[in-house]
C-alpha positions as CSV (number, residue, x, y, z in Angstrom):
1,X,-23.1,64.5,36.2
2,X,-24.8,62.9,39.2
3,X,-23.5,65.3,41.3
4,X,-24.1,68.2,39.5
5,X,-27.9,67.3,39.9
6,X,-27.7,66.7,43.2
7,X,-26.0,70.0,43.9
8,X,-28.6,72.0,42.4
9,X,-30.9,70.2,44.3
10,X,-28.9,70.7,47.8
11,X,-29.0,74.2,46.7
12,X,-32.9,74.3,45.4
13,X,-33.6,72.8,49.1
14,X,-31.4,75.6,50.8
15,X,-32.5,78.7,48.8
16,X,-36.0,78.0,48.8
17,X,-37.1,77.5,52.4
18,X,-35.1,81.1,52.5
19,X,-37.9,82.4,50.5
20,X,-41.1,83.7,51.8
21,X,-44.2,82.7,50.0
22,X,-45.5,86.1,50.3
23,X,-42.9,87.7,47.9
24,X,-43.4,85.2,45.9
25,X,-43.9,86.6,41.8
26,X,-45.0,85.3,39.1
27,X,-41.3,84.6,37.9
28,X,-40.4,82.9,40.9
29,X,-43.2,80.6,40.8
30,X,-42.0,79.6,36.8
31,X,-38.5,79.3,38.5
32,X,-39.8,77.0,41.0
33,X,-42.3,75.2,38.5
34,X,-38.7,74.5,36.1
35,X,-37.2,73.8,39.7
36,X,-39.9,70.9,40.5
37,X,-39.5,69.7,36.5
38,X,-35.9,69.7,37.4
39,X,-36.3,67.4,40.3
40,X,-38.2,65.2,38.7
41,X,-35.9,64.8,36.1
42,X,-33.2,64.5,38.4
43,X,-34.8,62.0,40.3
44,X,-36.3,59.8,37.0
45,X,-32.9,60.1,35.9
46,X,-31.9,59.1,39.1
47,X,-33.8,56.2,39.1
48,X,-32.8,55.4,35.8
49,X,-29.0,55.5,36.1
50,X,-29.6,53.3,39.2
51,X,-31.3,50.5,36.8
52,X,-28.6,51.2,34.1
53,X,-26.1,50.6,37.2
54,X,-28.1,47.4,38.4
55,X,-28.5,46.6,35.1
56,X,-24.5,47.2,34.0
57,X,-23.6,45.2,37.5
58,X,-25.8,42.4,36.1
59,X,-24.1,42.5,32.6
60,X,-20.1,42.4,34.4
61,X,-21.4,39.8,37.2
62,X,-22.2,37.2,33.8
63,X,-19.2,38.6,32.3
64,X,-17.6,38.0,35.2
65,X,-18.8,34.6,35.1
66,X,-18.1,34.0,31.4
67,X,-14.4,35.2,32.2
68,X,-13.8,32.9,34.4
69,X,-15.7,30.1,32.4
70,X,-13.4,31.3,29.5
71,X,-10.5,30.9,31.6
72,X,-11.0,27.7,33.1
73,X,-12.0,26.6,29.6
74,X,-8.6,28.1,28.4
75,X,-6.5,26.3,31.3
76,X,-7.8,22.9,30.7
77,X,-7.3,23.5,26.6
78,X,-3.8,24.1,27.7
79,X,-3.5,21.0,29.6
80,X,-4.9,19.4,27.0
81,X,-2.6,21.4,24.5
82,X,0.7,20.3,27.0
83,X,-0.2,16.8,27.0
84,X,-0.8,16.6,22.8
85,X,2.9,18.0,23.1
86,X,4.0,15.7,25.2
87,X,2.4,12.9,22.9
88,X,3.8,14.4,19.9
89,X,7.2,14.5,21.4
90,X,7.0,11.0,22.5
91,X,5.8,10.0,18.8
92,X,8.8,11.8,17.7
93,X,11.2,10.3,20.1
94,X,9.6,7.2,18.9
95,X,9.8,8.1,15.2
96,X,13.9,9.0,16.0
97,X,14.2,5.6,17.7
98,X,12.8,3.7,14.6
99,X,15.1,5.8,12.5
100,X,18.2,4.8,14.7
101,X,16.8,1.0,14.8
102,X,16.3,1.0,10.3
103,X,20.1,2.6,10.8
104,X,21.5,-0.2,12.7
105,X,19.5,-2.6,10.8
106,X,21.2,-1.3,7.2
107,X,24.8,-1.9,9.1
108,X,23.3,-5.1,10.1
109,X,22.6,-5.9,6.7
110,X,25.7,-4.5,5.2
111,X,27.7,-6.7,8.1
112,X,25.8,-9.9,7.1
113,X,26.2,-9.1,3.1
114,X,30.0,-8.9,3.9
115,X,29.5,-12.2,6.0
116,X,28.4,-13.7,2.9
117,X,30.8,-12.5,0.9
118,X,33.7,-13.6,3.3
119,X,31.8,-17.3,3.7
120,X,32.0,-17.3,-0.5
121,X,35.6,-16.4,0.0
122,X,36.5,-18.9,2.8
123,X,34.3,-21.5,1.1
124,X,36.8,-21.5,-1.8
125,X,39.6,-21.2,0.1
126,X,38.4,-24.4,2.0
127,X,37.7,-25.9,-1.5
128,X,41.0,-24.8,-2.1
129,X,42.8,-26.7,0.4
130,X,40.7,-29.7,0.2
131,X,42.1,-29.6,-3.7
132,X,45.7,-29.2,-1.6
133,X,45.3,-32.4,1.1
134,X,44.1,-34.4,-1.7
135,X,47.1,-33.6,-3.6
136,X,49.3,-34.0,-0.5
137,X,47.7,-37.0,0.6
138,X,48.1,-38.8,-3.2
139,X,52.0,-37.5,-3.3
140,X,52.4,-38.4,0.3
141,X,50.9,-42.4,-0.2
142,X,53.1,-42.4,-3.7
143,X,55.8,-41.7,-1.7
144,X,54.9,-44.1,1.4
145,X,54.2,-46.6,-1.3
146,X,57.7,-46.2,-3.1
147,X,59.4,-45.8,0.5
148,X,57.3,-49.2,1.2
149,X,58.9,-51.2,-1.6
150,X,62.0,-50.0,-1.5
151,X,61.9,-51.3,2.2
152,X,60.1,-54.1,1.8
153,X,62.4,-55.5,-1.3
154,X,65.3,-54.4,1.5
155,X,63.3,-56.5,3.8
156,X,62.8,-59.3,2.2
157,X,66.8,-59.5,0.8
158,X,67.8,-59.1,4.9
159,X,65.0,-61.6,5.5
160,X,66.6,-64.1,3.0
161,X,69.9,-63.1,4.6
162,X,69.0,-63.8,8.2
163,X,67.5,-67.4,7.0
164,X,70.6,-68.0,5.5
165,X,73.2,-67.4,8.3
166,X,70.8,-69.0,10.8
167,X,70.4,-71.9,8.3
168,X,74.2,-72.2,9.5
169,X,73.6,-71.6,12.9
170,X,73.5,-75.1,15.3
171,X,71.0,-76.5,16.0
172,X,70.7,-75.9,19.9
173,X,71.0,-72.5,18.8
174,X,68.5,-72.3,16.1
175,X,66.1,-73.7,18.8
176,X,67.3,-70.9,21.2
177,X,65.9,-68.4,18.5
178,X,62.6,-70.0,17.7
179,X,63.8,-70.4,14.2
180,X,63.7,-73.7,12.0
């Protein structure tokens, strides 16, 4: 559209020189007066369109600015955004960990419930035996105390017996001995 005025402009300042003032009629002189109007309007819509552009420039220049505000303000929300991820993945690697650790703790548990139960089980088996060497030990002194007598009456006969023959041993020899 600029260029359209400015052509008929180019062509307004190349036709009229060309024209002599002396031929110059009544209708030329209202085609030159809407000529003139035209200019003007040209150039206050010249002037115009140069403020809107100035004014446009302005307007995209603090866009500009708010664009990269915006994205600055977006790349440091992201950083932020990456390290609540990171923090949310380390809670959850955390929260995976306590879930592995209240795991091992239940076998824990169920390993020291079994413990119990095996040290109620070995507990009466130790009674048990306790119950056993006592028997073992009263049938085992019965039966050192029966050996004992039957030995010791045995004793005592060869005793006697050995007093006697060495009753009839000489004298000299009895001496020998250490006997009396």
């Amino acid at each position: 559209m600029k260029f359209l005025y400015v052509g008929m402009l180019l062509i307004g300042i190349c036709i009229f020189p060309c024209l002599s003032y002396a031929n110059v009629t009544p209708e030329v002189e209202a085609l030159a007066a809407e000529l003139d109007k035209a200019q003007h309007r040209i150039d206050a819509n010249s002037r115009q369109i140069s403020l809107d552009i100035a004014e446009i420039e302005s307007r995209i220049s603090k866009l500009t600015g708010q664009i990269t505000y915006a994205n600055e303000a977006s790349k440091n929300i992201d950083a932020k955004y990456m390290k609540i991820v990171e923090g949310l993945n380390s809670i959850n690697n955390i929260w995976a960990k306590l879930k592995e650790v209240q795991v091992m703790q239940g076998k824990y548990e169920e390993r020291l419930n079994s413990f119990g139960t095996d040290v109620v089980k070995l507990e009466k088996e130790i009674e048990a035996s306790k119950n056993i060497v006592t028997w073992v030990t009263a049938i085992v002194s019965v039966v050192v105390i029966l050996v004992g007598l039957f030995f010791s009456q045995r004793f005592l006969e060869l005793y006697a017996n050995y007093r006697v023959i060495c009753s009839r041993l000489p004298k000299e020899d009895r001496e020998r001995m250490g006997v009396n």
